[in-house]
VOBA-1610 file (N, C-alpha, C; in pm, whole numbers, padded with zeros to 5 digits, always signed):
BEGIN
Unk+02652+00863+03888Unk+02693+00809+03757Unk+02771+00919+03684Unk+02907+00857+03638Unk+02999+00998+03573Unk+02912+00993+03426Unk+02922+01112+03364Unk+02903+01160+03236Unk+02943+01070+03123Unk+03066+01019+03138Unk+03082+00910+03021Unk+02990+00801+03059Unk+02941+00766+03186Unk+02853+00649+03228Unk+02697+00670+03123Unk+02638+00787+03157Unk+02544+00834+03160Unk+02501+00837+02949Unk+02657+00908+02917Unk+02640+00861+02792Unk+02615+00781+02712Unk+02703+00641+02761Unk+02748+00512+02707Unk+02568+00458+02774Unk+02485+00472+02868Unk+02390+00392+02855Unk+02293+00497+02730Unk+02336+00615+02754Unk+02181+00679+02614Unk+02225+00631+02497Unk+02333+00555+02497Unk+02332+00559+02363Unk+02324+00375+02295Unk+02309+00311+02406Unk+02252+00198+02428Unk+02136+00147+02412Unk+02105+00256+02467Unk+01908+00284+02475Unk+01883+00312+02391Unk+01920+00427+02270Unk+01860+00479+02168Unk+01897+00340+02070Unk+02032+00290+02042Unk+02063+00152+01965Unk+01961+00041+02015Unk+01932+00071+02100Unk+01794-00074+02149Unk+01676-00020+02118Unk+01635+00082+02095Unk+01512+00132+02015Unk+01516+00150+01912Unk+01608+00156+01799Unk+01680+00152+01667Unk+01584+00036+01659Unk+01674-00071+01740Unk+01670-00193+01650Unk+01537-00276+01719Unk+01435-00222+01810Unk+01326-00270+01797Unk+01230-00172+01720Unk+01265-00070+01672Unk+01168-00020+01576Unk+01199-00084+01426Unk+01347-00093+01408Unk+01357-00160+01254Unk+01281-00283+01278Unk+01301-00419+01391Unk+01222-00521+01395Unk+01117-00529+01370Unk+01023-00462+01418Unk+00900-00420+01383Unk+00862-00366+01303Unk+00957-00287+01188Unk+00912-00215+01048Unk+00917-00367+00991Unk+01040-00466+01016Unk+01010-00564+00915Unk+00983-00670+00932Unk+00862-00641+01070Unk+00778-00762+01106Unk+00597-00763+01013Unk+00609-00577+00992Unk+00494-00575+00993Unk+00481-00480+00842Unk+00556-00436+00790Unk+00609-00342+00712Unk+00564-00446+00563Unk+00425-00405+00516Unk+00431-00536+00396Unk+00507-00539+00279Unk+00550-00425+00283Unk+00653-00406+00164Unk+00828-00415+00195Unk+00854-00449+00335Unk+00998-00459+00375Unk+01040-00622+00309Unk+01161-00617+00288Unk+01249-00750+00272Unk+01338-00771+00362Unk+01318-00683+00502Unk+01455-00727+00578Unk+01456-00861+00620Unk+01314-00919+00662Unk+01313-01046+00720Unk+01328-01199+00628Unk+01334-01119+00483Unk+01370-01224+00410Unk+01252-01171+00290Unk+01292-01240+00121Unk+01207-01177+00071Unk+01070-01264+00046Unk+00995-01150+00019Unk+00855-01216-00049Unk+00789-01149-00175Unk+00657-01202-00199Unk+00621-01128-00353Unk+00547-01037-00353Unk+00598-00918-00430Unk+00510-00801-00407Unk+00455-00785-00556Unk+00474-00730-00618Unk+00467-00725-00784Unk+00543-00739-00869Unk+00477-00719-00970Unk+00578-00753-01063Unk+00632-00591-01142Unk+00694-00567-01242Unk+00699-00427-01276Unk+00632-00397-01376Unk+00523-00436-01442Unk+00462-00367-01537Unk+00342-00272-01475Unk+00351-00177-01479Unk+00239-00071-01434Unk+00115-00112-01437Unk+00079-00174-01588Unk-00047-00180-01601Unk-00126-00345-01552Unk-00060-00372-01496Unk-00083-00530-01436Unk-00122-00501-01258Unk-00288-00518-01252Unk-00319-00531-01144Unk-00386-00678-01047Unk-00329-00666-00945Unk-00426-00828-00882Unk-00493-00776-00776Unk-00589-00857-00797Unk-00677-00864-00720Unk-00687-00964-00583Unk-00695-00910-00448Unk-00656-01060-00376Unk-00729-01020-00250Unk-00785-01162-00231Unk-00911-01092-00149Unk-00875-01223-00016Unk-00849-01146+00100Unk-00826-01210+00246Unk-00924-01312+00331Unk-00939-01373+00416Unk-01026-01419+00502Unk-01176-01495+00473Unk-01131-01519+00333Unk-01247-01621+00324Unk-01258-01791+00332Unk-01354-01848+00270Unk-01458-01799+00215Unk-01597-01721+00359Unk-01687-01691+00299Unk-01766-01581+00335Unk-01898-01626+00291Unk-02004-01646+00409Unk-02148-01699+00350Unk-02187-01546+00242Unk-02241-01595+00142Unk-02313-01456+00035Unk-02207-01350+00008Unk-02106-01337+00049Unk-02030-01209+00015Unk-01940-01278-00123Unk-01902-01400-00064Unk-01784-01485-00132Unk-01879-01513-00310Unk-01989-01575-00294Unk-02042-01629-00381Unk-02083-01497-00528Unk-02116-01375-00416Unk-02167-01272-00489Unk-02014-01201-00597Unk-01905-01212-00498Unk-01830-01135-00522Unk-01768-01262-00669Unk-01779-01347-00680Unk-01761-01494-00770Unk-01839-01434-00889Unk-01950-01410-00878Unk-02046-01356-00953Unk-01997-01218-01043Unk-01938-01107-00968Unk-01899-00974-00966Unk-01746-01022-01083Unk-01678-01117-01044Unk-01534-01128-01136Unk-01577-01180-01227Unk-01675-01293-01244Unk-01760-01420-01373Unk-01768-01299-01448Unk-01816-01173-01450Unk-01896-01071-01532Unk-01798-01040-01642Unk-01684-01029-01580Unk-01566-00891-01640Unk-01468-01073-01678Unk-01484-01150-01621Unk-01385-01271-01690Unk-01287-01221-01633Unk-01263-01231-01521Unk-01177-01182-01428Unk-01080-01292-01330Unk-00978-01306-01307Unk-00955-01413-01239Unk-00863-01344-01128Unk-00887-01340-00980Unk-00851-01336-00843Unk-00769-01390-00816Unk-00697-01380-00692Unk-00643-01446-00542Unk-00721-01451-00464Unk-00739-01591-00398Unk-00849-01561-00251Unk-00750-01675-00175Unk-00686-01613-00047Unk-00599-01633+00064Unk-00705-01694+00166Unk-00745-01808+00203Unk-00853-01872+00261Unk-00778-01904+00420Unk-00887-01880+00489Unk-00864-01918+00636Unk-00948-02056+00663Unk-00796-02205+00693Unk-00882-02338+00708Unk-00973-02361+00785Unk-01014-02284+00912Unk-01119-02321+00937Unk-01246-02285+00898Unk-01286-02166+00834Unk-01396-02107+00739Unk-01374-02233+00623Unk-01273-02279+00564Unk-01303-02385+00425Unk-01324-02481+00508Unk-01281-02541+00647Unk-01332-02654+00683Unk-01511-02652+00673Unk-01557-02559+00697Unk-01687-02493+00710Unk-01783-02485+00597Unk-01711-02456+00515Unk-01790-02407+00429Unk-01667-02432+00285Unk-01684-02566+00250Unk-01574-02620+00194Unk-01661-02622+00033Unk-01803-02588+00015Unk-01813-02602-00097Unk-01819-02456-00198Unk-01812-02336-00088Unk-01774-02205-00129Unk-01621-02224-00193Unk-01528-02300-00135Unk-01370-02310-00163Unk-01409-02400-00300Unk-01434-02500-00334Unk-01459-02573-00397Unk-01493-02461-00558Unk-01607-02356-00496Unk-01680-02263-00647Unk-01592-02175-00680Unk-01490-02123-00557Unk-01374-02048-00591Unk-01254-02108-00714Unk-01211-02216-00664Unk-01139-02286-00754Unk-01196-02324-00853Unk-01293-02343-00902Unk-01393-02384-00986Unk-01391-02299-01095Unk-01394-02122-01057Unk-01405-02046-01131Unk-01303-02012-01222Unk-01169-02084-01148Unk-01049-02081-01169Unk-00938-01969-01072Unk-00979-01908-01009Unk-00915-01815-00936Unk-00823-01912-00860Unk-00701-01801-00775Unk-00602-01907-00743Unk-00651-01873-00606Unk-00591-01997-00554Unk-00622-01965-00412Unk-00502-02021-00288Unk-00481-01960-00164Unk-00347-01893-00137Unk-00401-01974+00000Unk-00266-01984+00138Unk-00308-02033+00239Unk-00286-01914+00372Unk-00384-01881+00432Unk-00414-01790+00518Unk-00353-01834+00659Unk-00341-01940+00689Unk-00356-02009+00783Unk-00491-02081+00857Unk-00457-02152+00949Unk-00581-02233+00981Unk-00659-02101+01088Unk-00618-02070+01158Unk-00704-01960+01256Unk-00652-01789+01277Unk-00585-01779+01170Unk-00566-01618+01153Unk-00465-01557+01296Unk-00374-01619+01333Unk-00276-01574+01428Unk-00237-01463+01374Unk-00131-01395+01468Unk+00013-01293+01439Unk+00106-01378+01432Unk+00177-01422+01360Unk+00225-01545+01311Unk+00366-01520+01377Unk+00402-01355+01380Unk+00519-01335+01383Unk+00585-01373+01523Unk+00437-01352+01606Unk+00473-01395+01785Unk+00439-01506+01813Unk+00420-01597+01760Unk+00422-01708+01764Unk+00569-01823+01791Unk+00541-01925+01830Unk+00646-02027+01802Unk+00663-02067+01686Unk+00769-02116+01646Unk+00771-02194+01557Unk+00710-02322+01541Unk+00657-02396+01624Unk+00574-02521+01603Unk+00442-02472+01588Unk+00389-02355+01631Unk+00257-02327+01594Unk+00278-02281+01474Unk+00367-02157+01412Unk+00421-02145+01294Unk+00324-02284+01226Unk+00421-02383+01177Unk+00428-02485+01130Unk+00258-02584+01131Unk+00228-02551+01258Unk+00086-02617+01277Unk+00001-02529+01183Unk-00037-02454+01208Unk-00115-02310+01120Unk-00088-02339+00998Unk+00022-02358+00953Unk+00040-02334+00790Unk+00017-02448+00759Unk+00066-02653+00787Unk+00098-02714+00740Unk-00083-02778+00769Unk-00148-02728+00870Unk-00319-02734+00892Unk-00412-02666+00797Unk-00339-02616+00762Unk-00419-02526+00643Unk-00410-02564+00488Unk-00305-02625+00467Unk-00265-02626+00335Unk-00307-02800+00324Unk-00311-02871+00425Unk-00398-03040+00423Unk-00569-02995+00410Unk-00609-02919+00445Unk-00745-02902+00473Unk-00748-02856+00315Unk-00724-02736+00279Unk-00736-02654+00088Unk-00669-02813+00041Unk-00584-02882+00054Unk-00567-02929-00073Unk-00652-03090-00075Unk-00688-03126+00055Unk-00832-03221+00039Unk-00926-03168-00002Unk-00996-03050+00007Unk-01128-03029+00026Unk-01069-02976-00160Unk-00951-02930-00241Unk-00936-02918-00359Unk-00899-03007-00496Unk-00813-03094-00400Unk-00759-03155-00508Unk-00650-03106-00531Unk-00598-03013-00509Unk-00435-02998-00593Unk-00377-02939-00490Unk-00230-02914-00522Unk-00129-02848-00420Unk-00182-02702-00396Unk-00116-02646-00284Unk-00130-02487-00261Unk+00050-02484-00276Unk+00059-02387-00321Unk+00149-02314-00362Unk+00160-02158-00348Unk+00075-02094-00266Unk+00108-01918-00182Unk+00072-01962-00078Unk+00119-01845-00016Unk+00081-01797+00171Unk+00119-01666+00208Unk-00005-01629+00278Unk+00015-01483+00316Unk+00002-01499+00443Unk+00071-01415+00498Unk+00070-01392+00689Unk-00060-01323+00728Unk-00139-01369+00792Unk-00253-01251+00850Unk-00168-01146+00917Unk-00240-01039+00892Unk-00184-00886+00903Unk-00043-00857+00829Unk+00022-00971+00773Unk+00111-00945+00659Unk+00228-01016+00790Unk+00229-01020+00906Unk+00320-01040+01059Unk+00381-01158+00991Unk+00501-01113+00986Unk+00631-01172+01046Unk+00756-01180+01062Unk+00842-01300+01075Unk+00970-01278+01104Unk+00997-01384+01019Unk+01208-01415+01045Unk+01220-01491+00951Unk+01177-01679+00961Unk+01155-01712+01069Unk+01091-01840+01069Unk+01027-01852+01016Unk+00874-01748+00960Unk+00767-01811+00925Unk+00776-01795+00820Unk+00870-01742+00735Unk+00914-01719+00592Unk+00997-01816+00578Unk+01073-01882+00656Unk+01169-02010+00678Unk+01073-02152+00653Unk+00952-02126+00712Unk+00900-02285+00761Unk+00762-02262+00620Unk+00757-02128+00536Unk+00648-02162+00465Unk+00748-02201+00363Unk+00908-02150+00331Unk+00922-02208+00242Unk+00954-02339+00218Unk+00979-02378+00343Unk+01022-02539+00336Unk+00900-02621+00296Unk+00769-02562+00327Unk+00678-02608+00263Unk+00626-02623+00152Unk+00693-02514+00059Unk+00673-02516-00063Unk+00620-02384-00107Unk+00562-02344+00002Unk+00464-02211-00017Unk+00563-02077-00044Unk+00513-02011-00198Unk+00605-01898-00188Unk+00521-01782-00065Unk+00584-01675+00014Unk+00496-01592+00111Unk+00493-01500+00018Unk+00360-01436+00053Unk+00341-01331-00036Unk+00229-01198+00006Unk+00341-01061+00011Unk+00281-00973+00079Unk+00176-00871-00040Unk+00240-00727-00009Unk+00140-00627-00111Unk+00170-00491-00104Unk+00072-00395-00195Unk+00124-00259-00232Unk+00039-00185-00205Unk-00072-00253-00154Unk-00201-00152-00150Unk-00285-00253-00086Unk-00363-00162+00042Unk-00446-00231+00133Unk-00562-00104+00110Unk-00622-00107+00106Unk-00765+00035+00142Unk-00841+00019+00271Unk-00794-00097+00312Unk-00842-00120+00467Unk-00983-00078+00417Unk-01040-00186+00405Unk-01212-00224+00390Unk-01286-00268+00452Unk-01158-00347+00571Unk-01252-00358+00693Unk-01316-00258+00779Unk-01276-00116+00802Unk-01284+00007+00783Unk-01465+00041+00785Unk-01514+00081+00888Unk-01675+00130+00857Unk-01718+00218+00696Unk-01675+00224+00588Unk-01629+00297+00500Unk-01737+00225+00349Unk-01761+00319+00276Unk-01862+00292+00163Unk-01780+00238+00044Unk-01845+00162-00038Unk-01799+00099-00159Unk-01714+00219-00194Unk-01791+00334-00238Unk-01724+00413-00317Unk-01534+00474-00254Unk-01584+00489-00120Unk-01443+00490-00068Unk-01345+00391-00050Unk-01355+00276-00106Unk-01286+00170-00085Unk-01216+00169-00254Unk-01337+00200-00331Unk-01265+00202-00460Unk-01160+00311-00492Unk-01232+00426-00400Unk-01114+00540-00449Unk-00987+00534-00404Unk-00963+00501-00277Unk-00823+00440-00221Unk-00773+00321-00279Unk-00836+00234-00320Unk-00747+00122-00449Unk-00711+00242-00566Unk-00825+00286-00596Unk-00768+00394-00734Unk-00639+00479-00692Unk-00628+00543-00556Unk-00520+00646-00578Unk-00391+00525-00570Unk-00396+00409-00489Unk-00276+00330-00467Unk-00241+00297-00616Unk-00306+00223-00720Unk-00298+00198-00853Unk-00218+00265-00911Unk-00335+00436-00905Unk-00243+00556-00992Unk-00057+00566-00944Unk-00039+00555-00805Unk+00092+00584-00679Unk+00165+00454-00802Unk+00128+00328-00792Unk+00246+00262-00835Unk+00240+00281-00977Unk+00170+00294-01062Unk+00185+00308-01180Unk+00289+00428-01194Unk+00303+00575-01118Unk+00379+00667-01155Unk+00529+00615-01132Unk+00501+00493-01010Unk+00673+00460-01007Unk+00633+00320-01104Unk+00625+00252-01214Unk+00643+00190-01322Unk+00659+00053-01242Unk+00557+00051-01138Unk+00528-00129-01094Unk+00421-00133-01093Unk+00362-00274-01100Unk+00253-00337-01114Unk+00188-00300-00945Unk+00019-00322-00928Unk-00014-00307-00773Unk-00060-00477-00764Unk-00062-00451-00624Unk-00092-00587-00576Unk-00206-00572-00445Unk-00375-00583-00474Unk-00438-00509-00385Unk-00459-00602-00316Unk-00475-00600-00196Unk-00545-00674-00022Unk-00689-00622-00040Unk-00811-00696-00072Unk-00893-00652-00005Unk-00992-00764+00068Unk-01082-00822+00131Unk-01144-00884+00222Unk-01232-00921+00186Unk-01288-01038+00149Unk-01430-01090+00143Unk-01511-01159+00214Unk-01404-01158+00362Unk-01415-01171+00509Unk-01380-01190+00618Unk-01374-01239+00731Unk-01323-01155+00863Unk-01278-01260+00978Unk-01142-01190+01031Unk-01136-01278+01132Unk-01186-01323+01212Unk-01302-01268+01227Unk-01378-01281+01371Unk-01479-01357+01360Unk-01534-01461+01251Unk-01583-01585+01228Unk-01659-01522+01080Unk-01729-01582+01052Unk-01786-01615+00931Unk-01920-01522+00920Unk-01997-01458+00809Unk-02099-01373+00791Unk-02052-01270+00817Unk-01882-01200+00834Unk-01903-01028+00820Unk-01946-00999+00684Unk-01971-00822+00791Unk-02032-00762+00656Unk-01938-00746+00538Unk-01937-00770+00423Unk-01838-00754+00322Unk-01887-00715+00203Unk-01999-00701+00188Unk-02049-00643+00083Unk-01989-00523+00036Unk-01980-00390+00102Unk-01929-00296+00019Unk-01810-00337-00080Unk-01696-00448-00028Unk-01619-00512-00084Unk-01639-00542-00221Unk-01738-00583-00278Unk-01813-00649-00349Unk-01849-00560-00437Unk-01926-00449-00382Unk-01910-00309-00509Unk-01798-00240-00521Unk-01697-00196-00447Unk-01589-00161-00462Unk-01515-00216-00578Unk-01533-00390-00560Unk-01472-00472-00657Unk-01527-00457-00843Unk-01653-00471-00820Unk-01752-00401-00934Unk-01668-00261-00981Unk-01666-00172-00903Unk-01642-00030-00956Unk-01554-00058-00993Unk-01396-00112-00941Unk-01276-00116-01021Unk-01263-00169-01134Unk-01347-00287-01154Unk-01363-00350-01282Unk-01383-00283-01349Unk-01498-00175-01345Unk-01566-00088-01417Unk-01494+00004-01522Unk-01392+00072-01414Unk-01310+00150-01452Unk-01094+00055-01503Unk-01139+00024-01484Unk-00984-00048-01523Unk-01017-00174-01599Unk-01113-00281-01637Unk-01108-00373-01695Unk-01075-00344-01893Unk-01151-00180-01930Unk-01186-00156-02047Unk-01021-00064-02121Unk-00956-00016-01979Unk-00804+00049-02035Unk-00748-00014-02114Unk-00714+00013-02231Unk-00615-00033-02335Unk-00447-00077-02243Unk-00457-00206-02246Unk-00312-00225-02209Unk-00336-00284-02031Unk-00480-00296-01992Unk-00447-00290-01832Unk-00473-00397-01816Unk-00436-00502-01744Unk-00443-00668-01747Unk-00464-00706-01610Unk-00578-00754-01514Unk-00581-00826-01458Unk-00531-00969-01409Unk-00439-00978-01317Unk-00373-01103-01327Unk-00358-01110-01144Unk-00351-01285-01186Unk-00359-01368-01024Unk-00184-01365-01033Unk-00177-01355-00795Unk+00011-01336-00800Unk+00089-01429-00882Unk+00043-01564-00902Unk+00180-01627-00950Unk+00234-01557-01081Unk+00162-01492-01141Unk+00210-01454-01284Unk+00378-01334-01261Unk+00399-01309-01126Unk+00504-01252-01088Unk+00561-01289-01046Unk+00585-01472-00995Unk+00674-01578-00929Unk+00777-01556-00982
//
């Protein structure tokens, strides 16, 4: 192989790893817009949400209901349809409380490797199940693991559903204590407040892997932040649509 041969393929190769590493920054990247946009925050610093993944959750869900009732607090909870097929009267106390509630999909795929007809099955299975077992439309959707591309940002919006990613995860699924779950929401908070946007936290009130994880530390974590951020002059708790 002559030297110009040898060139013209490295540099082929490195352009084909370019562009499967950018693919993958903005398959999985929750804060990228290459694949099309979605909602991250809004820009007021002192405006935080709260948004809690993979429920509902036997005792974690109900407690943590309990934990926001205190502080008059109102959530996101991103529900997975087959846990609400399940346990449809936990979904029922969620909405009840008034918190908004978002569509997860029906069984927690990587949405992004998916087809598009499963795409479409997942989301359009999920959002019949929340809005029988609720009564009203759904109107969000978040990708499990945040995964995807532009179809599934294509086929949620044709559904109506705005997609909607985030700014701060503390990964709580994580073997990790209340107190460390709160302090990594705290430093992400402090991070966007110095750049003058609102945060938008991910945290879990339960698990892909069926129903009864442990999620409690979740639950004090959630407590502690209240603790410390509900009483700040100026700091406002708010559910995503308020940044639509």
């Amino acid at each position: 192989m002559n030297p110009h041969t040898i060139a013209t393929a490295a540099a082929a190769l490195t352009a084909a790893g370019l562009l499967a590493s950018g693919c993958t920054y903005a398959a999985l990247s929750a804060e990228s817009q290459l694949f099309g946009k979605t909602l991250l925050a809004g820009r007021n610093p002192k405006e935080i949400a709260l948004t809690f993944d993979d429920g509902p959750n036997d005792i974690v869900t109900e407690r943590l209901l309990d934990v926001l009732a205190h502080d008059h607090i109102r959530a996101t909870f991103f529900l997975i349809g087959r846990y609400v097929r399940q346990r449809p009267q936990i979904a029922r106390a969620i909405a009840s409380a008034g918190h908004l509630i978002g569509n997860h999909t029906m069984t927690h795929p990587w949405l992004a490797w998916q087809s598009s007809a499963r795409i479409r099955e997942e989301l359009t299975g999920c959002n019949a199940l929340l809005e029988d077992t609720l009564g009203f439309p759904i109107r969000y959707f978040r990708a499990p693991h945040g995964a995807r591309r532009p179809a599934v940002l294509g086929i949620a919006r044709s559904l109506g559903l705005t997609p909607v990613q985030w700014n701060i995860i503390p990964k709580d699924w994580q073997p990790i204590g209340a107190e460390e779950i709160a302090a990594r929401t705290v430093r992400g908070i402090t991070r966007n407040q110095q750049h003058n946007r609102a945060s938008n936290v991910v945290l879990h009130d339960g698990g892909q892997n069926g129903l009864g994880q442990p999620r409690l530390p979740t639950v004090e974590a959630t407590r502690l932040l209240l603790q410390k951020y509900s009483t700040q002059t100026g700091t406002k708790f708010v559910t995503v649509d308020a940044w639509a």
